[in-house]
N, C-alpha and C positions, 0 to 999 in steps of 0.2 A: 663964641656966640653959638647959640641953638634955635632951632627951627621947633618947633611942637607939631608933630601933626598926628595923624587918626595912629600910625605904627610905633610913635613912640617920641624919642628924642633922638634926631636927628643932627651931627656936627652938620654946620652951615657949608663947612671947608668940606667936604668930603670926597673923596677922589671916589670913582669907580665907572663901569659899564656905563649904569644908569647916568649918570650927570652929562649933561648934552656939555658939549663942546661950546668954544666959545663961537665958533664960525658957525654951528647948528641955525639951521631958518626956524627957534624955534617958538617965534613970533610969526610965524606962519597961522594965518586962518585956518587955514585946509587941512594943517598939522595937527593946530588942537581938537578942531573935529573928530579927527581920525582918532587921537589919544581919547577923545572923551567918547566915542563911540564906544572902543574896544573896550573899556572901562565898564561901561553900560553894561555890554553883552556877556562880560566876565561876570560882573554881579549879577545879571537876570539868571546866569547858570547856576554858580553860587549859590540863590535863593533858592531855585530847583533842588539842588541835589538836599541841601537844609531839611526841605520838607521830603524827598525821598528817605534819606535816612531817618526821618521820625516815622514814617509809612511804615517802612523795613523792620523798622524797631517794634513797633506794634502788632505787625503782622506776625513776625516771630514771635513775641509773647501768645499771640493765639493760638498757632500753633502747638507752643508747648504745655498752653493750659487742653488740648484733646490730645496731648500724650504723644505728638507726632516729634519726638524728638530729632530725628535728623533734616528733616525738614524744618525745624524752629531753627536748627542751627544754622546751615544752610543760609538762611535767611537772615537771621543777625551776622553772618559774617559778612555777609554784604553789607549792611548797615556801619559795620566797622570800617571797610572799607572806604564807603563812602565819606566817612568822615574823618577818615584817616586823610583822605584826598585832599578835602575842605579846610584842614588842620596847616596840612602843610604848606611851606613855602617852595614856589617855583614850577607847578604845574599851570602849562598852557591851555587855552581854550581847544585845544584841539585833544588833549589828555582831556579836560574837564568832561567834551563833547564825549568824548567815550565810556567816560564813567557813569553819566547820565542815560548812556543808553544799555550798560549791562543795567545799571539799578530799575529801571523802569520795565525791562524785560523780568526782573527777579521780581519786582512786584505784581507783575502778572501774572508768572507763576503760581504765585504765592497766594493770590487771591482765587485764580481757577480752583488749587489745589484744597483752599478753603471750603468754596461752593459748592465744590463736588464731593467734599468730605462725608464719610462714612464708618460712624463707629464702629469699631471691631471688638466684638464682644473678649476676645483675647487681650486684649493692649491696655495695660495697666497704666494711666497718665501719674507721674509724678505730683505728688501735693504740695501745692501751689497755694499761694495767695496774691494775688496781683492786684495793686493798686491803681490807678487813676487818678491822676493830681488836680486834670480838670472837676473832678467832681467831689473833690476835697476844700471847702469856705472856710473852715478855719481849723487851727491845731489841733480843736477839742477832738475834730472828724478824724484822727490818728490816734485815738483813743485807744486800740484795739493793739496798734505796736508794742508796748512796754511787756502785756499779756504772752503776745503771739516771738517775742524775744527773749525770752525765760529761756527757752529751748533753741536749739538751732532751729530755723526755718526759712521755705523759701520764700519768697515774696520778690517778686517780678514787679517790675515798675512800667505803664506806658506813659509814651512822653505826650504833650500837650501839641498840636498839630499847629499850632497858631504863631506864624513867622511873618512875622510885617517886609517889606519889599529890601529896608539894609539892615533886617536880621538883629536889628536892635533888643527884640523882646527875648533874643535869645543869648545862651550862657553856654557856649562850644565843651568848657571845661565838664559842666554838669551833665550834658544831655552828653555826651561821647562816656564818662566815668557811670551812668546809666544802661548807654547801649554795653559795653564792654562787660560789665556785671551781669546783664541779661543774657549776654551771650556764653560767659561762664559757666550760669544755672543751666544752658542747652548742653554745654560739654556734660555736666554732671547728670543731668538727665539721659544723656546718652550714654554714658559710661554705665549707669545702673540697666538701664535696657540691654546692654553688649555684655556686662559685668566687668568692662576691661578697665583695670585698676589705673593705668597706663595714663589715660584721660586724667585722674585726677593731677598729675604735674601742668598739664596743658591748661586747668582750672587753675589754679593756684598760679599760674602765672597772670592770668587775666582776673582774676582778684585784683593782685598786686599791684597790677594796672592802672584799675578801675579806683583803688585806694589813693594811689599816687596822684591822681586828681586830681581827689577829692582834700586831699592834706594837702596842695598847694592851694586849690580856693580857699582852704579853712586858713591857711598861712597867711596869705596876699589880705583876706578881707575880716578878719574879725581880729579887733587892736583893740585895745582896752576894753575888753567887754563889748564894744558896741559894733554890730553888724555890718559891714558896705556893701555888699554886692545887692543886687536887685533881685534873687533868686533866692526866693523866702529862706530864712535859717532851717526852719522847721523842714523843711524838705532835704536841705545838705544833712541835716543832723539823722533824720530815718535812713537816709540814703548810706553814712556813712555807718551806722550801726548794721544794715542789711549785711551790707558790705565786709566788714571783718569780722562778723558772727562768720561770717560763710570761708573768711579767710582762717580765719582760727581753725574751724571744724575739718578743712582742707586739709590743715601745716598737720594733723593731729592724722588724719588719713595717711596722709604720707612718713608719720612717722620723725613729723620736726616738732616736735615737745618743748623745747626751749622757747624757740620763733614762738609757736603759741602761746606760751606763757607770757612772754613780752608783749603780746601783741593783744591779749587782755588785758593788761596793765595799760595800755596804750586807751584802749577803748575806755574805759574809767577815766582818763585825763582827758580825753576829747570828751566823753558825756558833761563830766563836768565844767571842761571851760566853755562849751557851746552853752549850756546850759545858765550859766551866770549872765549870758548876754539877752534870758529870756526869763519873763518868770512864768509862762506857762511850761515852757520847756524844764525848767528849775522845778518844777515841782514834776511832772510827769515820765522826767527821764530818772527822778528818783529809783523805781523801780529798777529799771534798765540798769542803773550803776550797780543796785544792790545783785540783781539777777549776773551780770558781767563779773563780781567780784565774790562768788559763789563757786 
């Protein structure tokens, strides 16, 4: 026999730590309170840190659209961080409380650093195109991808700020394979500002990352052509394309030619099965296939 609950499938028999004992008071009033309290205060942090790391993640993109590369990175690495935290299993609210207070202090920074910004007529900003999902209504508004993917290029994503209180509207997989990617373009942005070649292993790892994802969301949720996940296709599918153009362009830096070669060939099978599951997407990622298989 099985239990179903919100973590999954649960044996009903399960031995462990968690499982109260059979002498446990754990029909206790004051008990479940306490249990439903700390619950409470878990998720209110939770929700916190949720909308820090979407903060962190944008704020770094701003950053490195005025060319401040280590300060973008800086800044997304926190954001990884933070949802590295959020990701994982087994940190306390007393870890939580802490992560909550470096992230909120890094967005301070990050925002004074902003306000007080001043171009420098020396500081060459890396070329950037950064999108905005909220102000994207429909696929046609991604019109400008297929064009600006012909070539390697960068294009930075912020993420949508809008977390309801139990994080429902949100997709950890996507928005962490997003901050991870953006935190990338800050390595390689930095490496051209330094010139140190060195960076690009430290990027091509967090590609790889950021791929890895994104090929388990495309795995789990699109079955015979037809989509599940509630995190529009069209946004996995630019996402996923940003992402291996930059991985490709990486493996070729570092002088891994094969890996790239496979991993264009990769890109043409993901354009196209995403692509079967849409027919805007079907027609527009036309392009994209042809431009990948060039």
């Amino acid at each position: 026999m099985t239990i179903k609950g919100e973590v999954g499938m649960l044996p009903a028999q399960a031995q462990g730590p968690f499982r109260p004992k059979e002498d446990d008071n754990k029909n206790n009033p004051a008990t479940r309170r306490k249990e439903r309290s700390e619950t409470t205060i878990t998720m209110t942090i939770k929700n916190t840190l949720y909308r820090y790391a979407i903060t962190l993640n944008n704020l770094g993109v701003q950053l490195l659209e005025k060319g401040e590369a280590t300060e973008g990175m800086n800044t997304l690495r926190e954001a990884v961080k933070v949802m590295y935290f959020l990701t994982a299993s087994g940190p306390d609210e007393e870890e939580l409380h802490a992560i909550e207070t470096q992230a909120k202090a890094k967005i301070h920074s990050a925002s004074i650093f902003l306000t007080s910004y001043r171009t420098s007529p020396d500081r060459v900003a890396m070329e950037l195109k950064v999108v905005c999902w909220d102000d994207l209504q429909t696929s046609s508004d991604l019109s400008f991808v297929p064009a600006t993917f012909g070539r390697v290029s960068r294009v930075a994503f912020y993420l949508s700020d809008f977390v309801d209180d139990n994080m429902h509207s949100c997709d950890a997989n996507f928005d962490s394979s997003v901050i991870l990617y953006n935190y990338a373009l800050a390595v390689m942005a930095l490496r051209d500002e330094r010139n140190d070649v060195e960076l690009n292993h430290e990027a091509l790892l967090l590609f790889k990352m950021s791929f890895h994802l994104l090929f388990e969301m495309i795995q789990k949720s699109l079955i015979d052509d037809v989509w599940y996940l509630d995190t529009p296709l069209d946004r996995v599918t630019w996402l996923t394309i940003a992402v291996v153009k930059n991985l490709i362009h990486t493996l070729l830096l570092v002088n891994r030619e094969e890996e790239a070669r496979d991993c264009q060939q990769n890109l043409i099978y993901i354009v196209q099965a995403m692509s079967a599951a849409d027919d805007y997407l079907c027609h527009s990622l036309s392009t994209v296939s042809a431009a990948a298989a060039a």
